[in-house]
C-alpha positions as CSV (number, residue, x, y, z in Angstrom):
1,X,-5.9,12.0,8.6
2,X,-9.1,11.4,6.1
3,X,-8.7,10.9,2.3
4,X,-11.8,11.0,0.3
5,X,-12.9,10.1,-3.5
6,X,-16.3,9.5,-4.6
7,X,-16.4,6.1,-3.6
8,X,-14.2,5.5,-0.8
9,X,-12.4,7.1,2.3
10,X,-8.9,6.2,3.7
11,X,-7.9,6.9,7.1
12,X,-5.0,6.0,9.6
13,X,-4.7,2.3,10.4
14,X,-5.5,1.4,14.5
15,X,-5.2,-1.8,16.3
16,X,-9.3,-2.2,16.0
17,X,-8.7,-3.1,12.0
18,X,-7.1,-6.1,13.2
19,X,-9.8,-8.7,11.8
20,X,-9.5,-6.6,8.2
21,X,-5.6,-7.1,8.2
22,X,-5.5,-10.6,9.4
23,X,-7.6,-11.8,6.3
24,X,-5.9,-8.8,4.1
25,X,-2.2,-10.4,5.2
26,X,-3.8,-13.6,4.4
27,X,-5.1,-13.4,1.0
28,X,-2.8,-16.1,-1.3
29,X,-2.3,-13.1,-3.6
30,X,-1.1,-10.8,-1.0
31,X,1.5,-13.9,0.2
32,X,2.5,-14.5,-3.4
33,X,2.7,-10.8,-4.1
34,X,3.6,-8.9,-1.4
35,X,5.3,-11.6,1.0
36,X,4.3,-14.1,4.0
37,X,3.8,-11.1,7.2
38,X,3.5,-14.4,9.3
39,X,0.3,-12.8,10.6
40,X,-1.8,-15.9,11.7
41,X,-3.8,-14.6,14.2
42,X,-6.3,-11.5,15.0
43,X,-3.2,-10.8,18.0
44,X,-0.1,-11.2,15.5
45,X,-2.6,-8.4,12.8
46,X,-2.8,-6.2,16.5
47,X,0.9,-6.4,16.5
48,X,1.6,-6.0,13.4
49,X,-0.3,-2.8,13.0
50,X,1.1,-2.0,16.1
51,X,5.0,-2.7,15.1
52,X,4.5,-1.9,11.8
53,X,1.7,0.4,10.4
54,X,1.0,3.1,13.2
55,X,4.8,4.1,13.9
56,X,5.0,5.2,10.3
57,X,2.8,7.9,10.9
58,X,4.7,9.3,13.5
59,X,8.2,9.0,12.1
60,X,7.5,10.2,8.6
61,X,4.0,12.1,9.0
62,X,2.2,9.3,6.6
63,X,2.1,5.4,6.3
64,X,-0.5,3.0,4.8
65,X,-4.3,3.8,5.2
66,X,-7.1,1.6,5.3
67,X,-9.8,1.8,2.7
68,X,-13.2,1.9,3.1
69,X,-16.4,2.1,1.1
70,X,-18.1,5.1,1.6
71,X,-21.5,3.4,1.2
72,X,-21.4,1.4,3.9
73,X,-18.0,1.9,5.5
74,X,-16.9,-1.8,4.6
75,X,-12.5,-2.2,5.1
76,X,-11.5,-3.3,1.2
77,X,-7.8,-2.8,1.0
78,X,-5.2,-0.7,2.1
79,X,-3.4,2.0,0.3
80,X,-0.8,4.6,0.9
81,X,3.0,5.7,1.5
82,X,6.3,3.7,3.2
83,X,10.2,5.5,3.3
84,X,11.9,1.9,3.8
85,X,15.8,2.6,4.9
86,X,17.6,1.7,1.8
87,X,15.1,3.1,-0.7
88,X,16.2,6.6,-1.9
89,X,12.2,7.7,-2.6
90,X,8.9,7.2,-0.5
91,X,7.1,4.4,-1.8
92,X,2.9,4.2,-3.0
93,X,1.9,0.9,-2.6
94,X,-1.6,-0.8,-2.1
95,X,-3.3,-4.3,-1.6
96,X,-7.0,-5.2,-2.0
97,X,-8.7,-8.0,-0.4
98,X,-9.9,-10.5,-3.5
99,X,-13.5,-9.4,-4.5
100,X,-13.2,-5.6,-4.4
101,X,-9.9,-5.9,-7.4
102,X,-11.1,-5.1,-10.4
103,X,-13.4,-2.2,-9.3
104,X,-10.9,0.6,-9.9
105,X,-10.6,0.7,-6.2
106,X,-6.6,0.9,-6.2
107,X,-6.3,2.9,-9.1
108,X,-9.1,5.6,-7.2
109,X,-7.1,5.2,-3.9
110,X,-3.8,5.6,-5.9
111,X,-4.7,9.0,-7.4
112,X,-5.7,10.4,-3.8
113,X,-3.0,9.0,-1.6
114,X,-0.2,10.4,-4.6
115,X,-2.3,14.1,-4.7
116,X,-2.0,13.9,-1.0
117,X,2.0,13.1,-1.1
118,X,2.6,16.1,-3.4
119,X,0.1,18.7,-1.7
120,X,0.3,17.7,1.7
121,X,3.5,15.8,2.1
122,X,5.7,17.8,-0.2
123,X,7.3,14.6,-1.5
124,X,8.6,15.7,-5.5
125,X,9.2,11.9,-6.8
126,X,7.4,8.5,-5.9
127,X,8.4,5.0,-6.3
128,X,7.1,1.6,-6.1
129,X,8.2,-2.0,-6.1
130,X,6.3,-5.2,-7.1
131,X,7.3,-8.5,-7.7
132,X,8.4,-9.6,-11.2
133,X,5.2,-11.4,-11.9
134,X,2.8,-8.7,-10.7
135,X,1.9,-7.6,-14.2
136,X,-1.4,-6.2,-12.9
137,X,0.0,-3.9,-10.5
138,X,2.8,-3.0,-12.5
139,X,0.0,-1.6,-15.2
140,X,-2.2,0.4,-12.5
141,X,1.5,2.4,-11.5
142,X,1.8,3.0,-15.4
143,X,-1.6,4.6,-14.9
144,X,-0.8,6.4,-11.7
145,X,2.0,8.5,-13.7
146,X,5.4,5.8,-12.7
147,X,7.3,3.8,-15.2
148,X,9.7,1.0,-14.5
149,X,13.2,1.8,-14.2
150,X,15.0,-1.5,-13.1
151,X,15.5,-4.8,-11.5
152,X,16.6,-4.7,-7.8
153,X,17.4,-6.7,-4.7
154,X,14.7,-7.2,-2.1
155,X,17.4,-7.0,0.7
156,X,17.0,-10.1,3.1
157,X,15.3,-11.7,0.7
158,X,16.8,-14.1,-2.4
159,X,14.4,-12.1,-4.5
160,X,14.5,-9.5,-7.7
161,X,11.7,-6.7,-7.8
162,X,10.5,-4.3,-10.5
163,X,11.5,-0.8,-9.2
164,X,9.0,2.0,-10.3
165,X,10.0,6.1,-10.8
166,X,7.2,8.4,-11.3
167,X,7.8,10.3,-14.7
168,X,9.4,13.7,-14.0
């Protein structure tokens, strides 16, 4: 699977992105954001891919992508689709490594990986959750066509997040 916009391509995720995902998982914004993957070596980002990433495409035909430039094939972020057990809608989510925010990267990824989930996928309404601070994120899903609905429970976790529906 190969998702392209003018600037970047996004493809499946293999244990060979390790290095990308072990600074990606490591970025103090994706930690404060996101949440601690405990991925502290170039092995624990080969496992977690592993674990984590690859089985998703099997199971429900999509999962998160990694996003490269087109120019010169450089791994920026990561963008794409995750069904998590006790959400009622497949998720869009996305994380960029630290210089390459900014750039309308996510938003450019976003549109794709959301045309690809309605065209491709078949999947009528999206979601999203980010943390309660995550004011930046929460604007680019306001942009992407989602508007936020509630506070919920991050099961397992003492924590409230900012559920997103698209607009229907």
């Amino acid at each position: 699977m190969k998702l392209k916009t003018e600037r970047l391509i996004l493809s499946e995720f293999t244990k060979i992105d390790a290095p990308f995902f072990y600074e990606l998982a490591n970025d103090p914004d994706f930690i404060k954001y996101i949440g601690d993957r405990n991925v502290n070596s170039i092995s624990d980002a080969e496992k977690y891919i592993a674990d984590n990433i690859i089985p998703s495409y099997t199971l429900h035909g999509f999962g998160f992508y990694i996003v490269r430039l087109k120019e010169n094939g450089a791994s920026i972020g990561m963008c794409g689709l995750i069904k998590r057990d006790w959400m009622d809608y497949v998720e869009i989510g996305f994380a960029f490594l630290t210089e390459y925010r900014g750039k309308g990267y996510a938003i450019e990824s976003s549109i794709v990986t959301k045309k690809y989930a309605k065209e491709n996928i078949g999947i009528s309404t999206l979601s999203a959750i980010t943390d309660v601070n995550n004011e930046k994120s929460g604007n680019l899903l306001n942009r992407l066509g989602l508007e936020f609905s509630r506070l919920i429970n991050y099961p397992g976790v003492n924590k409230k997040c900012r559920l997103y529906l698209e607009k229907n």
